[in-house]
N, C-alpha and C positions, 0 to 999 in steps of 0.2 A: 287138718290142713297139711298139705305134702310139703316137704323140705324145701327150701331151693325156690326160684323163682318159675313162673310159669310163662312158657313160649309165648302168648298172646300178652303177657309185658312185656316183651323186651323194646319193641320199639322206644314206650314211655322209659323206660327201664333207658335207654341210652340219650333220650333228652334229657332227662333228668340230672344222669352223670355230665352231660355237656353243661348245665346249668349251674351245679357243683360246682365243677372246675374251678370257672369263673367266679363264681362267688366264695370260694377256699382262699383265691387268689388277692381279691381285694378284702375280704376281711381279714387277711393275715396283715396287708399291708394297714389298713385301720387299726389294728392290734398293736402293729408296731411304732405306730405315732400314738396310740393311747397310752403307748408304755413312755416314750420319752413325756406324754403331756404330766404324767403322773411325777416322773421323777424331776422334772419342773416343779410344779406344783409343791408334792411334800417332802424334797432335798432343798429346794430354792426360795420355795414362796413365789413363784412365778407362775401367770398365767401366760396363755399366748393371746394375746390383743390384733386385731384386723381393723386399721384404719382409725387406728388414734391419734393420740397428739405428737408419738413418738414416731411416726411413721407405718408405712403400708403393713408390716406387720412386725410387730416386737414381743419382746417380754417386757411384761408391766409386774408390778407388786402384787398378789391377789389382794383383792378388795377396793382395787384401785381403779379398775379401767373402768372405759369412757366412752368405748366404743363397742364392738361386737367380739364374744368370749370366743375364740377359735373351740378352748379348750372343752368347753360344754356343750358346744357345736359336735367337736368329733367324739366326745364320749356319748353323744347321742344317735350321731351315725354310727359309730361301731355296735352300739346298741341292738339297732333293728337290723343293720347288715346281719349280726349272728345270729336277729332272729329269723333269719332267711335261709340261712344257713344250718340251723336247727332242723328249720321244715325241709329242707332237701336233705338232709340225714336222718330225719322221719322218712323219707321217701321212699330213698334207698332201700331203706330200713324192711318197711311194709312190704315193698314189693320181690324183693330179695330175698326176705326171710331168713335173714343173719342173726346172729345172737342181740339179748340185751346187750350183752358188755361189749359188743364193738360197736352197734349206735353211743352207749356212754363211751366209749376211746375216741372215736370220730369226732362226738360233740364237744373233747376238750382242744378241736383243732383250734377253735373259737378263743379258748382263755388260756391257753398258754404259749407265747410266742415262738414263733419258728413252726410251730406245729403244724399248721395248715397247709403250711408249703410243702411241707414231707406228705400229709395226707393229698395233697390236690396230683402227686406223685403214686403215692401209693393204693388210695382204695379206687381211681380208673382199674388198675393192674387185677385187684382185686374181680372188680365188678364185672370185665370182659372175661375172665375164668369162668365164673361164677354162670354167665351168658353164653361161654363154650360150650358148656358141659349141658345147658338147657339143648343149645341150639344141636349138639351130635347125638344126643339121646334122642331128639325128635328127627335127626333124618333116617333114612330110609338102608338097609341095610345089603349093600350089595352084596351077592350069591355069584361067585363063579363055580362054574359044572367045567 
């Protein structure tokens, strides 16, 4: 298998990255209300409650509420978001032909905060190199005489 991605990916090869972006962007931001739900939860003993007794949305006690857990809610969205986000850093990954360790560096944009928004910055930059270098080895080499 040749290095590098091949020219007849690249179209998929830049949906892909478009696809990314987007989904870098919102699972960071899930990332970062998983992180407050957490230091709720085991600094406070607080969940986040949606349309209880205390109002449209409060902290209640855990083990208390009465209504809908915000907090199991978003640890369940952030859940499948990353795992969205995994398969488009599979994607990458396949059709790019980049190393293991930067699919595992890319895939920790998911668990640790902040991270995703530096890669949703960084592997674009990456991935259009990567599609320069496909896209000027395959044109044609002009000859002046």
């Amino acid at each position: 298998m040749p290095a590098g991605p091949s020219l007849s990916d690249v179209p998929r090869i830049r949906t892909v990255l478009a696809v990314y972006r987007v989904s870098a962007m919102i699972t960071g931001f899930f990332l970062l209300g998983l992180v407050l739900m957490m230091v709720f939860r085991y600094g406070f003993h607080l969940d986040i409650e949606l349309g209880g007794p205390f109002g449209f949305l409060a902290l209640t006690q855990v083990g208390q509420l009465t209504a809908i857990n915000l907090s199991v809610v978003l640890l369940s969205v952030h859940g499948w978001l990353y795992v969205l986000y995994l398969a488009l850093d599979f994607m990458l990954w396949r059709m790019l032909r980049f190393s293991f360790f930067r699919f595992l560096w890319i895939a920790l944009g998911g668990i640790i905060p902040f991270l995703s928004f530096w890669f949703e910055y960084e592997v674009p930059k990456f991935v259009k190199a990567e599609i320069a270098k496909v896209e000027d080895a395959a044109s044609p080499v002009e000859v002046t005489a």
